[in-house]
Biopython code that builds the backbone (N, CA, C, O; Angstrom):
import numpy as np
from Bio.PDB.StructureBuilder import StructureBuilder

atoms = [
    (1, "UNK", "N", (-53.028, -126.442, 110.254)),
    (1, "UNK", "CA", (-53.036, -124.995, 110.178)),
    (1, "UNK", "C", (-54.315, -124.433, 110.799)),
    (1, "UNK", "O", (-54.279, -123.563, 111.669)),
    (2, "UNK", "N", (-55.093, -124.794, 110.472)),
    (2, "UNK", "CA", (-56.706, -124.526, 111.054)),
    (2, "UNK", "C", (-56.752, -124.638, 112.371)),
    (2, "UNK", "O", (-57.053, -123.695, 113.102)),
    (3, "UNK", "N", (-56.431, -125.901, 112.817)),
    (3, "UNK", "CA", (-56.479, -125.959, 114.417)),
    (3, "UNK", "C", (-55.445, -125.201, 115.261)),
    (3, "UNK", "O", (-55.747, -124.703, 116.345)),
    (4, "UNK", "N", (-54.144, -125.126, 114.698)),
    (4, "UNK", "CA", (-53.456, -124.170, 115.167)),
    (4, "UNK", "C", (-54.139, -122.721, 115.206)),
    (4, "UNK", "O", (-54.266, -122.277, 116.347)),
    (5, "UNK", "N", (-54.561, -121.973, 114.257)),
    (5, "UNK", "CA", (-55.428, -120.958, 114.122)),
    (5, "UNK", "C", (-56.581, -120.912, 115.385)),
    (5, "UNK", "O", (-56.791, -120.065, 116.253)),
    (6, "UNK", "N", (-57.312, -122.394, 115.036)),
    (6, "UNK", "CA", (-58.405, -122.473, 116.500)),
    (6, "UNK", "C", (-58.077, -122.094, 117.742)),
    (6, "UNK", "O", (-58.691, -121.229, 118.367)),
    (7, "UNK", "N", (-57.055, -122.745, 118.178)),
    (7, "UNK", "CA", (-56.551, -122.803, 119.211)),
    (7, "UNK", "C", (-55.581, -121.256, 119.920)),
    (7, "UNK", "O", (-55.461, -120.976, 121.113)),
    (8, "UNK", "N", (-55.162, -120.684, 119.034)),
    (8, "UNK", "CA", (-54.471, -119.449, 119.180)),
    (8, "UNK", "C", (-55.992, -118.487, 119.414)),
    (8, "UNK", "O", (-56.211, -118.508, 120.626)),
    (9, "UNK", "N", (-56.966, -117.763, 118.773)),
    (9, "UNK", "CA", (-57.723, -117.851, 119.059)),
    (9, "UNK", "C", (-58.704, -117.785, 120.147)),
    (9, "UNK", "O", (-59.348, -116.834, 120.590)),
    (10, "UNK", "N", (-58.653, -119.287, 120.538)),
    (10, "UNK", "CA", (-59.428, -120.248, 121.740)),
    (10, "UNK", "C", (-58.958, -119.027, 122.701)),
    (10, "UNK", "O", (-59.665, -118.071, 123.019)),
    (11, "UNK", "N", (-57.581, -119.268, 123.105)),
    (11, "UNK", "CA", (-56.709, -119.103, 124.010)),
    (11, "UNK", "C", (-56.279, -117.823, 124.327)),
    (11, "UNK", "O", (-55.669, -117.463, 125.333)),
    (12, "UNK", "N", (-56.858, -116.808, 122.859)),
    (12, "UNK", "CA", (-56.845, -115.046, 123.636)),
    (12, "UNK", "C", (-58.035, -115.062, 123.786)),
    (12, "UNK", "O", (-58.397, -114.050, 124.386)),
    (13, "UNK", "N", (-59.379, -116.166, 123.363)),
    (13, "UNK", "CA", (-60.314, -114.953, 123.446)),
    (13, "UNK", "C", (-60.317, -115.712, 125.188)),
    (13, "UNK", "O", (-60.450, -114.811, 126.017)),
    (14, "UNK", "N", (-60.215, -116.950, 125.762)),
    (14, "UNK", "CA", (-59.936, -117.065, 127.350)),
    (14, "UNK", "C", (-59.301, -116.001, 128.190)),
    (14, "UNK", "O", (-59.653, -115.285, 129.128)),
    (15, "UNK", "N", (-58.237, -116.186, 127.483)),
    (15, "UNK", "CA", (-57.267, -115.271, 128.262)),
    (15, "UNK", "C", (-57.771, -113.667, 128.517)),
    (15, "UNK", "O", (-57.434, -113.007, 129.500)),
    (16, "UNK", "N", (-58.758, -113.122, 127.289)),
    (16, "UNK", "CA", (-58.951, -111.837, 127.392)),
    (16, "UNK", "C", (-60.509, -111.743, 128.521)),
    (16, "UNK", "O", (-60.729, -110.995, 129.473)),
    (17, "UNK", "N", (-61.069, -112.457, 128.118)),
    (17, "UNK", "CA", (-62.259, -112.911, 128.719)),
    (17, "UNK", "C", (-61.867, -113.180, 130.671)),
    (17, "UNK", "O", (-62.566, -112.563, 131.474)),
    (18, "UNK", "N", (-60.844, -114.029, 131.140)),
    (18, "UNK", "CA", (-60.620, -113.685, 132.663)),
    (18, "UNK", "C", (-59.757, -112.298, 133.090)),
    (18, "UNK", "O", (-59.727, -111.992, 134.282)),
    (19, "UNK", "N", (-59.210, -111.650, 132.315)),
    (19, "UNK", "CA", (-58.764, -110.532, 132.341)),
    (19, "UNK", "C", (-59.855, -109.074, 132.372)),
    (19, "UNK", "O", (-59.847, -108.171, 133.209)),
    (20, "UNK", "N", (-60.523, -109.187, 131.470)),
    (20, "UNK", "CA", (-61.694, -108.484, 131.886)),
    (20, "UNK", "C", (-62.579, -108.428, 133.551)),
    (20, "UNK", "O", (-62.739, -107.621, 134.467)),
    (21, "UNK", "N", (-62.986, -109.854, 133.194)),
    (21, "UNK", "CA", (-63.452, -110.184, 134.461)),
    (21, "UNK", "C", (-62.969, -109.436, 135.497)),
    (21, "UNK", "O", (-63.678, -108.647, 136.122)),
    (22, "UNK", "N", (-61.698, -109.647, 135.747)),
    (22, "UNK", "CA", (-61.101, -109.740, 137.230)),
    (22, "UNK", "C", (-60.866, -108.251, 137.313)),
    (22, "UNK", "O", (-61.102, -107.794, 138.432)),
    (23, "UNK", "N", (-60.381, -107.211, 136.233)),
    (23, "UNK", "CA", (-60.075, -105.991, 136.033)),
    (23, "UNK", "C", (-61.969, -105.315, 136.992)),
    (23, "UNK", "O", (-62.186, -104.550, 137.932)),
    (24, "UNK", "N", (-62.308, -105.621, 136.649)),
    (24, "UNK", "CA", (-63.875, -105.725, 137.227)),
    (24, "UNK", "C", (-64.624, -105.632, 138.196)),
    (24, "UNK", "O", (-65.709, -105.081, 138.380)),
    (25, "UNK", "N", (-63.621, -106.508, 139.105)),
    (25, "UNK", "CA", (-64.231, -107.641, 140.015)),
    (25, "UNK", "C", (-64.127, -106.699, 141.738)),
    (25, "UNK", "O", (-63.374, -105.747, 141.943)),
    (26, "UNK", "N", (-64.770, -107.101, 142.419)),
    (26, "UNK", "CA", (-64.582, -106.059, 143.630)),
    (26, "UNK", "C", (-64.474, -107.542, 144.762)),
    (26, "UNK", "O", (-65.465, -108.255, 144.921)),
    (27, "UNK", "N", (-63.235, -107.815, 145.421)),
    (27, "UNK", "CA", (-63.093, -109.411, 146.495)),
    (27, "UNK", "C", (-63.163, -108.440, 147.849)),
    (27, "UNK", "O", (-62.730, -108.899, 148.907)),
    (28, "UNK", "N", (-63.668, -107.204, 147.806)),
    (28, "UNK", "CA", (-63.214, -106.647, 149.654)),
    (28, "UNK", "C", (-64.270, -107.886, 150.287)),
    (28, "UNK", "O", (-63.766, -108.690, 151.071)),
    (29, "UNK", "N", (-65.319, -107.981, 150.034)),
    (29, "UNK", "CA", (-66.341, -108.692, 150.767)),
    (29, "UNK", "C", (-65.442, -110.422, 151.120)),
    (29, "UNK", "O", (-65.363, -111.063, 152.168)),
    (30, "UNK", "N", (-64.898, -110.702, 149.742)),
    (30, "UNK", "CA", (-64.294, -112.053, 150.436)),
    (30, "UNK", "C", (-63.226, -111.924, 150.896)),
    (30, "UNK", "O", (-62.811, -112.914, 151.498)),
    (31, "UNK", "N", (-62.354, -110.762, 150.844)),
    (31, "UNK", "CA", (-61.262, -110.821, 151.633)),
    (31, "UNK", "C", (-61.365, -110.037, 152.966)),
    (31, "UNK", "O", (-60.393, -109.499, 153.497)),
    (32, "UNK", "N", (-62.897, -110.013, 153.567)),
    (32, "UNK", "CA", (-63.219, -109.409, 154.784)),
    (32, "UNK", "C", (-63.737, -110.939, 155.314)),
    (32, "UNK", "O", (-63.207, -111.181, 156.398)),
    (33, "UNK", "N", (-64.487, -111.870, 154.924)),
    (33, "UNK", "CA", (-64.374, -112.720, 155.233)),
    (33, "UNK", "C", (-63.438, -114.003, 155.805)),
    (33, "UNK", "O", (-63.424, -114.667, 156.841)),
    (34, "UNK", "N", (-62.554, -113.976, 154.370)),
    (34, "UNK", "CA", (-61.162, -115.116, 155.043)),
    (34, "UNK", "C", (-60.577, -114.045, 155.493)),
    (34, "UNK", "O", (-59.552, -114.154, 154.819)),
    (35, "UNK", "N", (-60.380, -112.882, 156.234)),
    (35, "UNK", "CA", (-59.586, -112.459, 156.957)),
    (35, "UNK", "C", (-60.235, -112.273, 158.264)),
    (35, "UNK", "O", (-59.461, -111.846, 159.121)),
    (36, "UNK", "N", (-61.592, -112.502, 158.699)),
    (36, "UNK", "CA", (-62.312, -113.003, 159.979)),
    (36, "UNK", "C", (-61.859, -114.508, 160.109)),
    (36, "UNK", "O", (-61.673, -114.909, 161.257)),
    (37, "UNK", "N", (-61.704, -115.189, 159.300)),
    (37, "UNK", "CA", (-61.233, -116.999, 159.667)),
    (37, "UNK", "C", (-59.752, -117.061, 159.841)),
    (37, "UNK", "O", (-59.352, -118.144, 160.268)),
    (38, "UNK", "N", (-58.509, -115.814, 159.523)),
    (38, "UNK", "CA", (-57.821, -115.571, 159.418)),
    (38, "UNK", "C", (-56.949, -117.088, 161.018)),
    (38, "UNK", "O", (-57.526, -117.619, 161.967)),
    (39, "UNK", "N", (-55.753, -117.193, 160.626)),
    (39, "UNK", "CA", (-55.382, -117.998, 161.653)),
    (39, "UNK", "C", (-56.219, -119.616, 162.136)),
    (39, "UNK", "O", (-56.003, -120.311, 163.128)),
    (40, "UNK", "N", (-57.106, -119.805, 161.116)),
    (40, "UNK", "CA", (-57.921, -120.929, 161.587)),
    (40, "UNK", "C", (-56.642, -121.969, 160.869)),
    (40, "UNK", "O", (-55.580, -121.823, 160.264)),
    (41, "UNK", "N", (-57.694, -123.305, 161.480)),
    (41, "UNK", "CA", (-57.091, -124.492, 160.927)),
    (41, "UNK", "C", (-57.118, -124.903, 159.790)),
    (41, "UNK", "O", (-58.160, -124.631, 159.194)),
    (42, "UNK", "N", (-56.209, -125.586, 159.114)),
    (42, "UNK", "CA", (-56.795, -125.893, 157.388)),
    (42, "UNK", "C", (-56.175, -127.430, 157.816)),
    (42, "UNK", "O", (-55.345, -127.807, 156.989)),
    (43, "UNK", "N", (-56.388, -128.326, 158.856)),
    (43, "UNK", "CA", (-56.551, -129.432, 158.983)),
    (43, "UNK", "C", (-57.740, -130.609, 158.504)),
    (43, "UNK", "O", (-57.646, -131.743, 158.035)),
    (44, "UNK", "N", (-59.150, -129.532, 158.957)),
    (44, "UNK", "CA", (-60.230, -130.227, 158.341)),
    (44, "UNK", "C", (-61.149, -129.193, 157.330)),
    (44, "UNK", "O", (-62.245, -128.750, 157.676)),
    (45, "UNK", "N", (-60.691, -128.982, 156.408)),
    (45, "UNK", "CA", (-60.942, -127.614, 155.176)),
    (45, "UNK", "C", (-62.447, -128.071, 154.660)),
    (45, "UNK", "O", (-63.060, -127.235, 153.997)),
    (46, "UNK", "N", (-63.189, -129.558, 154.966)),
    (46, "UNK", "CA", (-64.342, -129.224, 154.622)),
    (46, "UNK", "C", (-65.279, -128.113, 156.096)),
    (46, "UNK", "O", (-66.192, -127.312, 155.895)),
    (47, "UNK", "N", (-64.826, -128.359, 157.064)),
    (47, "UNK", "CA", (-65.384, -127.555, 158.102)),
    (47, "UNK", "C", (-64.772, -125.680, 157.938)),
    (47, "UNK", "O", (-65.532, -124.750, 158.211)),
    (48, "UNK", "N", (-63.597, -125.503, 157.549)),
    (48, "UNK", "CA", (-63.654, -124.502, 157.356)),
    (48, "UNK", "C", (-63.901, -123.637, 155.944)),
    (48, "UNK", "O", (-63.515, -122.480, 155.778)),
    (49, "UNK", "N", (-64.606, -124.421, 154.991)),
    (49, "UNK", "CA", (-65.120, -124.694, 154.047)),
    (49, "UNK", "C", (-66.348, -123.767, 153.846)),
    (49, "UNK", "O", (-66.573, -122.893, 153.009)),
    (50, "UNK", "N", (-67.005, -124.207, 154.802)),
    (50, "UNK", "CA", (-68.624, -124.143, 155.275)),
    (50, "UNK", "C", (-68.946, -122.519, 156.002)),
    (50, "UNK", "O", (-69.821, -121.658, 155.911)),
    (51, "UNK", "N", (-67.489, -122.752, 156.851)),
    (51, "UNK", "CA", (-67.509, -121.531, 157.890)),
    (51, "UNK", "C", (-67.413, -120.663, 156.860)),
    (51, "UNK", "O", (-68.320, -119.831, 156.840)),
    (52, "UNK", "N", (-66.451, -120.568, 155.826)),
    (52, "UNK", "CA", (-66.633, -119.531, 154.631)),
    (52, "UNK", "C", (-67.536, -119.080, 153.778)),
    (52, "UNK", "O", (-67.638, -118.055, 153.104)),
    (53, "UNK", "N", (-68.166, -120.023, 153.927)),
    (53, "UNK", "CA", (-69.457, -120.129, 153.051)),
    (53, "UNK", "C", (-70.791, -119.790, 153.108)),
    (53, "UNK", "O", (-71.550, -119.426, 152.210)),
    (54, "UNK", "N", (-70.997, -119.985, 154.459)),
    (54, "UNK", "CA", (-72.304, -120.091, 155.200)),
    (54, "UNK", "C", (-72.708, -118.590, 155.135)),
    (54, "UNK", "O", (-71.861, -117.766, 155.482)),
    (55, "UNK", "N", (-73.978, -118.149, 154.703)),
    (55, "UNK", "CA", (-74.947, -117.190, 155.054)),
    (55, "UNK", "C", (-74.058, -115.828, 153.930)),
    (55, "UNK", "O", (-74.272, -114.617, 153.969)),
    (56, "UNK", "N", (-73.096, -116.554, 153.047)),
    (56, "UNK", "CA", (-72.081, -115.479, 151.879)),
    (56, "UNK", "C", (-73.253, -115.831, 151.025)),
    (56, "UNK", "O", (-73.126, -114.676, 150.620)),
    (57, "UNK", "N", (-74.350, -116.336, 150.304)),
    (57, "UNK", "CA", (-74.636, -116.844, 149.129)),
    (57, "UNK", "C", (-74.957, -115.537, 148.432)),
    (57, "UNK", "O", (-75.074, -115.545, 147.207)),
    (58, "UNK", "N", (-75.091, -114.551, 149.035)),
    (58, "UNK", "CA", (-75.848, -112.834, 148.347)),
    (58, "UNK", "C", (-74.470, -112.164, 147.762)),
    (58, "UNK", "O", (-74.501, -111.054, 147.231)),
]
sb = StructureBuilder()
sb.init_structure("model")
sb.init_model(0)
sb.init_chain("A")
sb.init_seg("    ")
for serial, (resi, resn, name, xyz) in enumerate(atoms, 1):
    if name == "N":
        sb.init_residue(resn, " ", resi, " ")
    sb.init_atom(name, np.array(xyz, "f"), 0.0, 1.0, " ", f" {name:<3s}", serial, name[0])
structure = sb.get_structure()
C-alpha cells in the first residue's frame, strides 16, 4: 500500500514537474539551428552531432 502510494506520487510529482518545464521553455534558438542543418546526413550523427553543438553552449 505504501509503495503503491510512493509511486503514484513519484509519478505526478515527474509528470507535473516536465510539464511545467516545457510549458516554459522557449526551442526557437534550437529549432533555428537544426533547421540550418536541415537536409543533412544522419549517416555519421556523431559529426552532425558536433555541427549542432558547436559554439550553442550560451
Amino acid at each position: 500500500m505504501r509503495l503503491g502510494l510512493f509511486l503514484v506520487l513519484f509519478y505526478y510529482a515527474i509528470g507535473y514537474g516536465q510539464f511545467h518545464n516545457l510549458s516554459e521553455s522557449n526551442f526557437s534558438k534550437a529549432d533555428s539551428i537544426a533547421f540550418s542543418h536541415k537536409g543533412k546526413s544522419l549517416k555519421n550523427l556523431p559529426i552532425l552531432t558536433h555541427k549542432l553543438t558547436k559554439d550553442h553552449n550560451h
